[in-house]
C-alpha positions as CSV (number, residue, x, y, z in Angstrom):
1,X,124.8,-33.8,257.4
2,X,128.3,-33.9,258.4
3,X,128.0,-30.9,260.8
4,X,125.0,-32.7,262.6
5,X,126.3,-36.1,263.4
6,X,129.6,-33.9,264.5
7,X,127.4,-31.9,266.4
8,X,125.5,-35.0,267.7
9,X,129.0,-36.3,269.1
10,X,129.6,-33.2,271.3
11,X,126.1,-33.2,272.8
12,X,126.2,-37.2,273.3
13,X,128.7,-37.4,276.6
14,X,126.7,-34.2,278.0
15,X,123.1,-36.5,277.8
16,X,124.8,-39.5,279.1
17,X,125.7,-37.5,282.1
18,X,122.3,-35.8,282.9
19,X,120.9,-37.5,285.8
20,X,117.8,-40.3,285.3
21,X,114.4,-39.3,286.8
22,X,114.6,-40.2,290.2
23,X,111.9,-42.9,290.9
24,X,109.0,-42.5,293.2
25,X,110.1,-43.2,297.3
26,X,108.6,-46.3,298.8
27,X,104.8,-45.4,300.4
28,X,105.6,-41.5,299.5
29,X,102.3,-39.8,298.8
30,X,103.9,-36.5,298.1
31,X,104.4,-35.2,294.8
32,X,108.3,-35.4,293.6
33,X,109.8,-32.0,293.5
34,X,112.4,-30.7,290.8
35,X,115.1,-31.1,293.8
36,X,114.6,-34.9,294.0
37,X,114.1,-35.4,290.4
38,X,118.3,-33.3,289.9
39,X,120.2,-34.1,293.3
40,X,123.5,-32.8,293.4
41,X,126.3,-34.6,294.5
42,X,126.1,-32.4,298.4
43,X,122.3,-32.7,298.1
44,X,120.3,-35.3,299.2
45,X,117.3,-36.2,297.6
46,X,115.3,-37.2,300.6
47,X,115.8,-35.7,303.9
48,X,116.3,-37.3,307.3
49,X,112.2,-37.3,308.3
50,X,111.4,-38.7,305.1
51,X,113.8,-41.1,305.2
52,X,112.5,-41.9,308.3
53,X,109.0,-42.0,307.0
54,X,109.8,-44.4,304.5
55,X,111.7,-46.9,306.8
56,X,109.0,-46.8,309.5
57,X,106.1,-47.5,306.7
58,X,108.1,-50.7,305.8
59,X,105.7,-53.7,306.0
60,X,108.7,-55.7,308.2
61,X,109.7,-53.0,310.2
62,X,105.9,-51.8,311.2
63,X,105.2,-55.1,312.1
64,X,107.6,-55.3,314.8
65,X,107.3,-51.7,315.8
66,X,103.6,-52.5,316.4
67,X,104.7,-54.4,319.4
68,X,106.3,-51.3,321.5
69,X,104.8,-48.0,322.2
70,X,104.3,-45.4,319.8
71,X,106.4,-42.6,318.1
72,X,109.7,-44.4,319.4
73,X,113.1,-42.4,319.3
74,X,114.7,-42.2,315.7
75,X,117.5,-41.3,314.0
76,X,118.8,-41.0,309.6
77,X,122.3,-40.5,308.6
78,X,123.1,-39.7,305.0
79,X,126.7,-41.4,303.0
80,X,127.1,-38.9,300.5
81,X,129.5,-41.9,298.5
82,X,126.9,-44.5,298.7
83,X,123.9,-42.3,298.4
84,X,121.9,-44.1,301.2
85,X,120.6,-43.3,304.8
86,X,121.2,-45.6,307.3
87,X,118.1,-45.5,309.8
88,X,117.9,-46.1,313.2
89,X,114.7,-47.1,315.6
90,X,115.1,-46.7,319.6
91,X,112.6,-47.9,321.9
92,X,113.0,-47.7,325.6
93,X,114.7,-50.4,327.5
94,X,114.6,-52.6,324.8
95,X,117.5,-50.0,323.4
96,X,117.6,-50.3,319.1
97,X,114.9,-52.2,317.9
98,X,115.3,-52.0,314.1
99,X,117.8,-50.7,311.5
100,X,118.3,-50.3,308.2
101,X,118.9,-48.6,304.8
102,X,117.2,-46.1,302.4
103,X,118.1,-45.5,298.5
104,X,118.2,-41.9,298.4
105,X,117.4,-41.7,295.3
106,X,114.5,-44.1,294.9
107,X,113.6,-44.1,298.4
108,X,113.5,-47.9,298.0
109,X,114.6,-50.0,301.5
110,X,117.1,-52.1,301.1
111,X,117.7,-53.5,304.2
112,X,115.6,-54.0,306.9
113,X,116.6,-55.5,310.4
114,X,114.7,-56.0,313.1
115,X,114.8,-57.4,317.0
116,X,118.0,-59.7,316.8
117,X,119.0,-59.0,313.7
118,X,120.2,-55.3,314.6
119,X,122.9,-56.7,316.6
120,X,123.7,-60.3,315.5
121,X,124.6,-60.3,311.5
122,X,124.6,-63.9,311.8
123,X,120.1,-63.7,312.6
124,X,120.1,-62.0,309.3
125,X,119.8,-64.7,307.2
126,X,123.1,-64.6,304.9
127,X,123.4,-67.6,302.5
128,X,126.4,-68.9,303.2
129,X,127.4,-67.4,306.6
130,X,127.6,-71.2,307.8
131,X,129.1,-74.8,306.5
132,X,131.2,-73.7,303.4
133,X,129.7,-73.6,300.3
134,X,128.3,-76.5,299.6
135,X,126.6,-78.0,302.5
136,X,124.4,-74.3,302.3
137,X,123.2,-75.7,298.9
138,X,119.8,-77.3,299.8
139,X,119.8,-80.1,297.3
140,X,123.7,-81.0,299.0
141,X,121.8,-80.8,302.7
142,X,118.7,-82.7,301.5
143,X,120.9,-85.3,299.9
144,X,122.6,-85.7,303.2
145,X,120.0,-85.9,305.1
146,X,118.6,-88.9,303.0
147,X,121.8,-90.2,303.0
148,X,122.0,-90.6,306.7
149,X,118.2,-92.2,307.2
150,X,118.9,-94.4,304.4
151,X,121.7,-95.8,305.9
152,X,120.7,-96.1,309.5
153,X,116.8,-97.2,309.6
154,X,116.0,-100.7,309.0
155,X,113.4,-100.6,305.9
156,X,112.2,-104.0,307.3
157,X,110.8,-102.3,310.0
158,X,110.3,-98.4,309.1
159,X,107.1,-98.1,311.5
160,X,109.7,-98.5,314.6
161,X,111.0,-96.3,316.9
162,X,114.8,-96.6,315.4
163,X,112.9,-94.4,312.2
164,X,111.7,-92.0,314.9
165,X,115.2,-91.5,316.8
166,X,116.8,-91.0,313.1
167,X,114.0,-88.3,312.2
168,X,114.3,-87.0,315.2
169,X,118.3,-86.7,314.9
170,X,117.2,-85.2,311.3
171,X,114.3,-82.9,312.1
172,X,116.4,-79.9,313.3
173,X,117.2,-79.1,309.6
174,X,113.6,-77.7,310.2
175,X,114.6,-75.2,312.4
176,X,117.8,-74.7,310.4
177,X,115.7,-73.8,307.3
178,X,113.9,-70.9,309.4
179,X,117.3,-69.6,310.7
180,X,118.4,-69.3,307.3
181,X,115.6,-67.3,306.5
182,X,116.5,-64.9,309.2
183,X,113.1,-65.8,310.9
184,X,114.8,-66.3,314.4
185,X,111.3,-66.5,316.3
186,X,110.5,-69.3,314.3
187,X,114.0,-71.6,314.2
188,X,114.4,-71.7,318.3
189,X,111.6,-73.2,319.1
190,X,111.2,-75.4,316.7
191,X,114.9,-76.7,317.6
192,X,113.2,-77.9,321.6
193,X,111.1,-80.6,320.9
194,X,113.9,-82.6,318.9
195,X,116.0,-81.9,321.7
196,X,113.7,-82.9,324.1
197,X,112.3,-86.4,322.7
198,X,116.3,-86.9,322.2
199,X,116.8,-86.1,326.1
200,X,114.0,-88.2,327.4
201,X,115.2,-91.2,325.0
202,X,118.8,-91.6,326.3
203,X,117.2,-90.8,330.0
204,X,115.0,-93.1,329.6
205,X,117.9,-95.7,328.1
206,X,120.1,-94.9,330.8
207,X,118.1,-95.0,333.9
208,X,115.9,-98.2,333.2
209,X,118.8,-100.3,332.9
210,X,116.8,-103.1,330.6
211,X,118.4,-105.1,328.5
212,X,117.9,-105.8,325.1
213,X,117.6,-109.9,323.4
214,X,120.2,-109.8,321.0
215,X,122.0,-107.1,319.2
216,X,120.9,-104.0,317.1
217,X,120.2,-105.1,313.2
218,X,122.0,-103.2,311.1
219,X,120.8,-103.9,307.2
220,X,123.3,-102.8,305.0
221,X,127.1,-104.6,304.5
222,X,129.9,-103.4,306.5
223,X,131.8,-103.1,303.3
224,X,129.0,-100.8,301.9
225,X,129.2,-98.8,305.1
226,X,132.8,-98.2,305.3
227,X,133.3,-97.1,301.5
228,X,130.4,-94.8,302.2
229,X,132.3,-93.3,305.2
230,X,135.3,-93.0,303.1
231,X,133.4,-91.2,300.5
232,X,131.5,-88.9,303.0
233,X,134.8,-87.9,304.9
234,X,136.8,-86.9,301.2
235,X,133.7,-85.1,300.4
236,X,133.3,-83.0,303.6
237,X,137.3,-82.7,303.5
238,X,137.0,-81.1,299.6
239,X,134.5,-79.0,300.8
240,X,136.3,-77.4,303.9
241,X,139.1,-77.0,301.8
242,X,137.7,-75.2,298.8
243,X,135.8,-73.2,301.2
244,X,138.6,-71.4,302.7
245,X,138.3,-67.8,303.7
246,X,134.7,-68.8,305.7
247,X,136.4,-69.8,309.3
248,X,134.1,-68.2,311.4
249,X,134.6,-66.4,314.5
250,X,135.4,-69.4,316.8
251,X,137.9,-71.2,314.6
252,X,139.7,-68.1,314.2
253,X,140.0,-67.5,318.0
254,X,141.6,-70.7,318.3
255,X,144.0,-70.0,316.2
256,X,144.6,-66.6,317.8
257,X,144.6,-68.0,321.2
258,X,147.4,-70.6,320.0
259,X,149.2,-68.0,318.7
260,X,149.2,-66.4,321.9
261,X,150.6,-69.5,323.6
262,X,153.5,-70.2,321.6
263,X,154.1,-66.4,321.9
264,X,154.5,-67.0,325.8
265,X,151.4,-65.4,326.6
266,X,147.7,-66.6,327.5
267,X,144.6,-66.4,325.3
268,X,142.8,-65.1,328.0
269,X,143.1,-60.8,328.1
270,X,145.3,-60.7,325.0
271,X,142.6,-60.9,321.7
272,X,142.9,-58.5,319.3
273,X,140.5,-55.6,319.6
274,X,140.2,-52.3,317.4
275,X,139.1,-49.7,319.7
276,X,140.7,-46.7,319.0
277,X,143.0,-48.6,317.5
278,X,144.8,-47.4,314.0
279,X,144.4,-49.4,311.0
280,X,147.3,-50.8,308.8
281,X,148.4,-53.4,306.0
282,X,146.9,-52.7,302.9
283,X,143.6,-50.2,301.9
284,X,142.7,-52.6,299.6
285,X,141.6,-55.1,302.5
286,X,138.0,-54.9,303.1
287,X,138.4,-56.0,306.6
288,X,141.7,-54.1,307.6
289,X,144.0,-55.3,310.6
290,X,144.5,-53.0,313.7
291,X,147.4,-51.9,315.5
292,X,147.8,-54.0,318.6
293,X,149.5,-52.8,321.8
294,X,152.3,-55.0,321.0
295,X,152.7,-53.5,317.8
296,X,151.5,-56.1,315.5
297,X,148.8,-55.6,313.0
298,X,145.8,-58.2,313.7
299,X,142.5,-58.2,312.5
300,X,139.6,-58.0,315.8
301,X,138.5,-60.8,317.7
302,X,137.8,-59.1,321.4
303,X,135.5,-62.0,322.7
304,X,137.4,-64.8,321.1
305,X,138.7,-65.8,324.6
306,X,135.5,-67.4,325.8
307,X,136.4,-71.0,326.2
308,X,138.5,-73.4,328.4
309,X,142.5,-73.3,327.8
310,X,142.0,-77.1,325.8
311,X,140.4,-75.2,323.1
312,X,143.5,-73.0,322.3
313,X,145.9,-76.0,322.7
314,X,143.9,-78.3,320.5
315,X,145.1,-75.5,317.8
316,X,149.0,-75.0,319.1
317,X,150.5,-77.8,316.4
318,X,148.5,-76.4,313.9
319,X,149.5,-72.7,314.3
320,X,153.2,-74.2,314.7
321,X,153.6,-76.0,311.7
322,X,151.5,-73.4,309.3
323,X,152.1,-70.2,311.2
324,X,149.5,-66.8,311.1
325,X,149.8,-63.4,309.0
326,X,148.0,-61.7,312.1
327,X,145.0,-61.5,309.8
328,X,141.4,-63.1,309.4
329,X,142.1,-65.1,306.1
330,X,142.0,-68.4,305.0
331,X,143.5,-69.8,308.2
332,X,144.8,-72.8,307.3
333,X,145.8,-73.7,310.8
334,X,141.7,-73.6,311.5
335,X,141.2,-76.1,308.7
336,X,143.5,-78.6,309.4
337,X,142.3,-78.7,313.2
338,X,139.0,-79.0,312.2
339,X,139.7,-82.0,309.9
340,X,142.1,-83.9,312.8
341,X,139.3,-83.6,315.1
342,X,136.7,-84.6,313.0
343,X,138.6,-88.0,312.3
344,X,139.5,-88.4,315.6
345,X,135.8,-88.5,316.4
346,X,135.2,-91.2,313.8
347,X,138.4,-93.4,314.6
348,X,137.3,-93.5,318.8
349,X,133.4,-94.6,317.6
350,X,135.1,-97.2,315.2
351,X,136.7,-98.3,317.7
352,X,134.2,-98.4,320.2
353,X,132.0,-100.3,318.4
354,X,134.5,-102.7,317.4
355,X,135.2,-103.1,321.1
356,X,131.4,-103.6,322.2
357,X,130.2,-104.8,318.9
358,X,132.3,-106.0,316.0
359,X,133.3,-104.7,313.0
360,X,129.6,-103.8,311.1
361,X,128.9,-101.8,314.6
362,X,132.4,-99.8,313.9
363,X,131.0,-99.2,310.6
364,X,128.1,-97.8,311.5
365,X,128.9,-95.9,313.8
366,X,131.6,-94.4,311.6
367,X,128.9,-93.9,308.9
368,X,126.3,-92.2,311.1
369,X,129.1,-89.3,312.3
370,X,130.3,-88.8,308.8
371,X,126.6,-88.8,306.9
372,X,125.3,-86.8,309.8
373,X,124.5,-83.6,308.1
374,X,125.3,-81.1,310.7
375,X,128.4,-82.8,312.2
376,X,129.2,-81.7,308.5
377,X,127.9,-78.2,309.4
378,X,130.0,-78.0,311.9
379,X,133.4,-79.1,310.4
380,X,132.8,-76.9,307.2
381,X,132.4,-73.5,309.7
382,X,135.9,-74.8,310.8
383,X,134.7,-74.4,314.6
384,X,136.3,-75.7,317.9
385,X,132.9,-78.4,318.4
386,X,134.6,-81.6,317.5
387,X,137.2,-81.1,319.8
388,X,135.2,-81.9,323.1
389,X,133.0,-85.1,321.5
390,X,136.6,-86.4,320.3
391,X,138.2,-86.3,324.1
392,X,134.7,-88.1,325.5
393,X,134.9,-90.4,323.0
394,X,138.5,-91.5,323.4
395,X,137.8,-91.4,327.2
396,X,134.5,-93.2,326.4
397,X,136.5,-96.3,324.5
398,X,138.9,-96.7,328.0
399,X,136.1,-96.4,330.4
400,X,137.6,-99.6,332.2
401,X,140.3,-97.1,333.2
402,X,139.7,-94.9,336.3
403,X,142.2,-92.6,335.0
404,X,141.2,-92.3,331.4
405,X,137.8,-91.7,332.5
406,X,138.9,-88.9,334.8
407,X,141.6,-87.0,332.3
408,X,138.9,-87.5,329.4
409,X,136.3,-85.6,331.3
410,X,138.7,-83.0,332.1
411,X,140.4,-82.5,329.2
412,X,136.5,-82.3,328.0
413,X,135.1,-79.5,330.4
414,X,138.1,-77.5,329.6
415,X,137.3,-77.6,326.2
416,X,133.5,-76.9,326.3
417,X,132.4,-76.6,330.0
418,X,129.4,-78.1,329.1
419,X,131.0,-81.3,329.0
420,X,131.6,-80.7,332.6
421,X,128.0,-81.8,333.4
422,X,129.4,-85.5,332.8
423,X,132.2,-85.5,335.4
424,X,130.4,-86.6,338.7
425,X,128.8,-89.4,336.4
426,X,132.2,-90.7,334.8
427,X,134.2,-90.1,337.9
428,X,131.9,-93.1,339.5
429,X,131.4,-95.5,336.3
430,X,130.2,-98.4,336.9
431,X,129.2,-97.4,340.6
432,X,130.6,-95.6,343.1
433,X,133.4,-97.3,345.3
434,X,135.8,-95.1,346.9
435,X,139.2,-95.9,345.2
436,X,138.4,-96.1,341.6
437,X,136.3,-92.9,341.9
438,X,139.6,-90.8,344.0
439,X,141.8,-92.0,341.2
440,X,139.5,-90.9,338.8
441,X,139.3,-87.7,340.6
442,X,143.2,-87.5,341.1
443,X,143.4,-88.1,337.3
444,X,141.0,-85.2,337.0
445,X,142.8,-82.6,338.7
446,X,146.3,-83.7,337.6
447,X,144.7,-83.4,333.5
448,X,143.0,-80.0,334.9
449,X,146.2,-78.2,336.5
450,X,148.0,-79.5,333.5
451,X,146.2,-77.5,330.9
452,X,145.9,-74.6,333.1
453,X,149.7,-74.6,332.9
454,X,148.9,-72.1,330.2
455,X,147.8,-69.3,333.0
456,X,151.5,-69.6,334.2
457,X,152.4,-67.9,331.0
458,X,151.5,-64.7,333.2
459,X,153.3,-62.7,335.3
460,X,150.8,-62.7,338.0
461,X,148.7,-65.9,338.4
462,X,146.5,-64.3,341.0
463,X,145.1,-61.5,338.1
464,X,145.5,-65.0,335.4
465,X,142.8,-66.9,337.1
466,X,140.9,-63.5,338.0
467,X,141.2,-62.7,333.8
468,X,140.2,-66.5,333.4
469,X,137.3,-66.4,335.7
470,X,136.1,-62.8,334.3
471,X,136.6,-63.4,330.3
472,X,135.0,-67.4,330.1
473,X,132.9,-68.7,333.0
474,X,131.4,-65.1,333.9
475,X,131.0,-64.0,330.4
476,X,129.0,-67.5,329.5
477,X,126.7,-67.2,332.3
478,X,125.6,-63.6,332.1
479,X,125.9,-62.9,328.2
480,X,122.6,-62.3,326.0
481,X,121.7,-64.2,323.1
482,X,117.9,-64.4,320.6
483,X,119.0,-68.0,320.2
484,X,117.1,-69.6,322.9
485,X,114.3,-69.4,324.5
486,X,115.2,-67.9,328.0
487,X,116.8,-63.9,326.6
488,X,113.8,-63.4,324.7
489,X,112.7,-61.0,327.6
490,X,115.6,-58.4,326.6
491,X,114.0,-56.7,323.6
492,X,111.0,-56.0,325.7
493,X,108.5,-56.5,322.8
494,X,104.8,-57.3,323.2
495,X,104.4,-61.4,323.1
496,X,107.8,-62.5,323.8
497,X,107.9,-64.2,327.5
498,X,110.8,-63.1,329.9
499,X,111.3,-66.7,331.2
500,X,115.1,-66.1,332.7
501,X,113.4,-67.3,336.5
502,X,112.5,-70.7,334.2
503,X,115.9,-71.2,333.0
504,X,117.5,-70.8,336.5
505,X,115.4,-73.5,337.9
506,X,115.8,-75.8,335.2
507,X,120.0,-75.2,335.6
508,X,119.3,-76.2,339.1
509,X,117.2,-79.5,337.9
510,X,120.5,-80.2,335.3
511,X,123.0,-79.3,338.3
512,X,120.5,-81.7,341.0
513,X,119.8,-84.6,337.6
514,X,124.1,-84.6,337.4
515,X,124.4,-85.7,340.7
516,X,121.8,-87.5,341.3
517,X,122.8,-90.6,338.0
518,X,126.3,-90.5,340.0
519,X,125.1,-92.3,342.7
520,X,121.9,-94.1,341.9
521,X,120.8,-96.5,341.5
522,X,123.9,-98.0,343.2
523,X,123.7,-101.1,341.1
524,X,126.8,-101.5,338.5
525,X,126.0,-99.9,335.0
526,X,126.5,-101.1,331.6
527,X,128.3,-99.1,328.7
528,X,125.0,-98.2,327.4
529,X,123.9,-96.8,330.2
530,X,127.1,-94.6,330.8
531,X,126.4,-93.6,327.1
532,X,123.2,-92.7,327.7
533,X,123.4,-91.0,330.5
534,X,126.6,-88.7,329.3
535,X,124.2,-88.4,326.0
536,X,121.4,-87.0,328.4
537,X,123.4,-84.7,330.3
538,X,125.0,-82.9,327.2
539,X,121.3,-82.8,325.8
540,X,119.9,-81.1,329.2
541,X,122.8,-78.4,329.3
542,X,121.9,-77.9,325.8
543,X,118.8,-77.0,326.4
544,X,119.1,-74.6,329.4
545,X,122.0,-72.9,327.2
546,X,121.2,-69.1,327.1
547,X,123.1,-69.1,323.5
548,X,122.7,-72.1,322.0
549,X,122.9,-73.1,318.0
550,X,123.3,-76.0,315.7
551,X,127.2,-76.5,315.9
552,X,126.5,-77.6,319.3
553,X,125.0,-80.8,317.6
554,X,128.0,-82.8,317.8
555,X,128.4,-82.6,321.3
556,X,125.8,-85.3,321.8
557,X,125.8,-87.5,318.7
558,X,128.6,-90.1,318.9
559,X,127.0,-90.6,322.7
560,X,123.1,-90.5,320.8
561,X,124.4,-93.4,318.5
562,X,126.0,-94.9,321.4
563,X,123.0,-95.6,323.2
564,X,120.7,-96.3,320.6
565,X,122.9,-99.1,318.8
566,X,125.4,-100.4,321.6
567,X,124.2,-104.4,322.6
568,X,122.2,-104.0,325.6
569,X,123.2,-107.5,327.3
570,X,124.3,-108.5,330.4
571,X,127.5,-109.8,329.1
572,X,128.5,-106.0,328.1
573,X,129.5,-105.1,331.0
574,X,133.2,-103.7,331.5
């Protein structure tokens, strides 16, 4: 007995080690041979065809490869470490149209992208890629979302059109819920119609210049409003700062292009790329820095110089007083800016309202930007997207002031250009006279070659503006995106429209609607109007966007509120 269990012991780590029957490949109708069942370590157990096979007959995958023409151009590499085969589907001008990965061993799929989800990871539906960690729990968005319709209908009256505006404020978390299921050709166009009833509301506001008996109801206390604010903002502030380590791309350019500044350089030209670059800091990093020309070691951002020269100042303090390793971590410089700005939005619409309105209109207002689920969004992804809402709105709250109006949309279109759609229309608030609208013009160019101060930083100005011109404006107007209607046409695929000759005559409508509301009607116009109007404007460039997404919600919202809850009386005029 003794011999056998000893016996028993030295046989026991050789059957632990003898490799598990190899299950059955996904769809395979052949019969498993004794080289699949005992792979070696050099030996795959599927080859590259059947591979291949097995990707192809994926229910997913064949459903989008039944829109192109047959027997497309493949490919199958095998990771002897990780034991999988990473597949790749070609098709024509439409260049890869689906990738993924094969199990080698059970010749299970376990990833399957398709259309815009070969090249953009964030199409792919990752929980979590977005808004921290809570605010991608449903129960935390649904709560928010109740939270802001509770607090801004009127249930007196919920059969009004107040209810309808706050759905319709609400009713892209129907899209969102598509996005995050990776299901792109589903979440874009259901994100239009909000964004057109939302356009022809504040058109319509702005352009029939009637005004309104009394003043907006609001039901609940000013006192119930503000502690709800205060609540909401520690909240959303808790969250971005447990979240850390989930600043996305944009937040971290800012940073990077801050860095740049107080470095004596400018953002534009100098990201940090890895091409052929060498890697350092430590192996243990799953995303390991690169070797920059200059010598230091910085994790990638090549396209993080995209945006006007405001967006990379907004971050300069930050950066200054909290520094950067020269790698993609926590960022805390990205999380403090995203907090300031954030505020600073809800400080200007307090005191807007209390200007136009009184103090249960500054609460309000304050209440709506705070509860508003994807201003929220927003913050928690640590993006730049407050920062060009907080400038209008400041500008917005000293529109008396040719000057202010004139540096605010400046500072604005050189932090989004987007914003840059309102200039004509604030440059001649409340209608156009000659002097107010040249100082509001000389007030725009004096704010715009201030921030562009930061080209100087060059030694050639000339190849500064060319690098400007080349890495932001350029690089917005021709660059490819699934997240709007108007690139569809790229992947080439049976049933998706090319409608690019659409979206050029709709910029041209935008471009002709711009100039048209800054010179008619020639009567004088009302704050509501102007907020209207600038609300109708960011809504229309919105929507002829080529990449557009749901962090671009804020640009429109404190102006959205604006108009739907400033006093529409002859008496507000200023």
């Amino acid at each position: 007995m003794r011999r056998a269990i000893c016996a028993l012991a030295l046989c026991a780590p050789l059957l632990l080690a003898a490799p598990a029957p190899a299950a059955s490949p996904v769809g395979s109708t052949a019969q498993t041979t004794a080289a699949q069942v005992r792979p070696t370590f050099d030996a795959p157990s599927l080859n590259a065809s059947r591979a291949t096979a097995v990707f192809l007959a994926f229910p997913k995958v064949k459903r989008w490869l039944d829109r192109y023409p047959p027997n497309p151009q493949t490919s199958a590499d095998f990771n002897r470490v990780s034991r999988r085969w990473t597949v790749h589907v070609w098709s024509g001008r439409a260049g890869e149209v689906a990738r993924g990965t094969v199990e080698d061993l059970t010749g299970q799929v376990l990833e399957a992208w398709t259309g815009p989800q070969v090249a953009w990871t964030m199409a792919r539906g990752y929980h979590g890629a977005f808004a921290g960690r809570a605010y991608s729990d449903w129960w935390i968005w649904g709560l928010s979302c109740a939270v802001f319709f509770v607090g801004l209908v009127d249930p007196r009256r919920l059969l009004s059109l107040r209810t309808l505006d706050v759905l319709a404020l609400l009713s892209f978390t129907v899209s969102l819920v598509y996005f995050d299921r990776g299901d792109i050709f589903s979440s874009v166009p259901l994100a239009y119609p909000p964004l057109l009833y939302l356009l022809g509301r504040a058109a319509w506001i702005g352009l029939h210049g009637r005004v309104r008996p009394g003043r907006v109801t609001i039901f609940w206390p000013t006192a119930v409003l503000l502690a709800a604010s205060i609540f909401l903002l520690g909240f959303r502030i808790g969250v971005n700062v447990q979240g850390r380590g989930v600043v996305i791309d944009v937040g971290y350019a800012g940073v990077v292009g801050a860095d740049r500044i107080l470095h004596g350089q400018a953002p534009y030209g100098h990201m940090p790329v890895a091409d052929q670059r060498p890697l350092c800091g430590p192996s243990t990093l799953a995303n390991r820095p690169h070797v920059q020309t200059d010598g230091r070691c910085e994790n990638a951002n090549p396209y993080g110089d995209t945006y006007g020269p405001v967006s990379y100042l907004a971050y300069v303090p930050a950066v200054a007083a909290f520094g950067w390793s020269g790698r993609w971590d926590s960022l805390p410089s990205a999380h403090a800016v995203s907090i300031v700005f954030d505020i600073l939005v809800a400080v200007g619409l307090g005191l807007v309202g209390l200007r136009f309105g009184g103090g249960r209109l500054a609460a309000l207002l304050v209440f709506a930007w705070e509860a508003y689920p994807f201003t929220a969004y927003a913050m928690n992804s640590d993006t730049n997207d407050a920062i060009m809402p907080a400038l209008l709105v400041w500008g917005f709250l000293l529109l008396s002031s040719p000057i202010a109006r004139g540096a605010g949309a400046a500072l604005a279109g050189w932090t989004k250009f987007a914003a840059l759609a309102v200039v004509p229309l604030w440059l001649t608030y409340p209608r156009f006279e000659w002097r107010p609208a040249l100082r509001a013009a000389v007030a725009f160019l004096v704010a715009t070659l201030a921030v562009f101060t930061v080209l100087l930083l060059e030694p050639s100005l000339v190849d500064a503006l060319r690098t400007f011109w080349h890495r932001t404006i350029r690089f917005q107007a021709t660059r490819g995106s699934p997240f709007s209607l108007w690139d569809w046409g790229q992947y080439h695929a049976r049933g998706l429209p090319d409608l690019r000759f659409l979206q050029r005559v709709l910029e041209v409508a935008v471009g002709a609607f711009a100039l048209a509301v800054a010179f008619f009607p020639r009567r004088e116009r009302r704050p509501w109007e102007l907020a209207a109007l600038t609300a109708a404007l960011l809504l229309a460039t919105q929507l002829v966007l080529t990449h557009w997404f749901y962090l671009y919600l804020p640009w429109m919202l404190p102006f959205v509120l604006l108009a739907f809850f400033l006093p529409r009386g002859d008496a507000e005029r200023v």
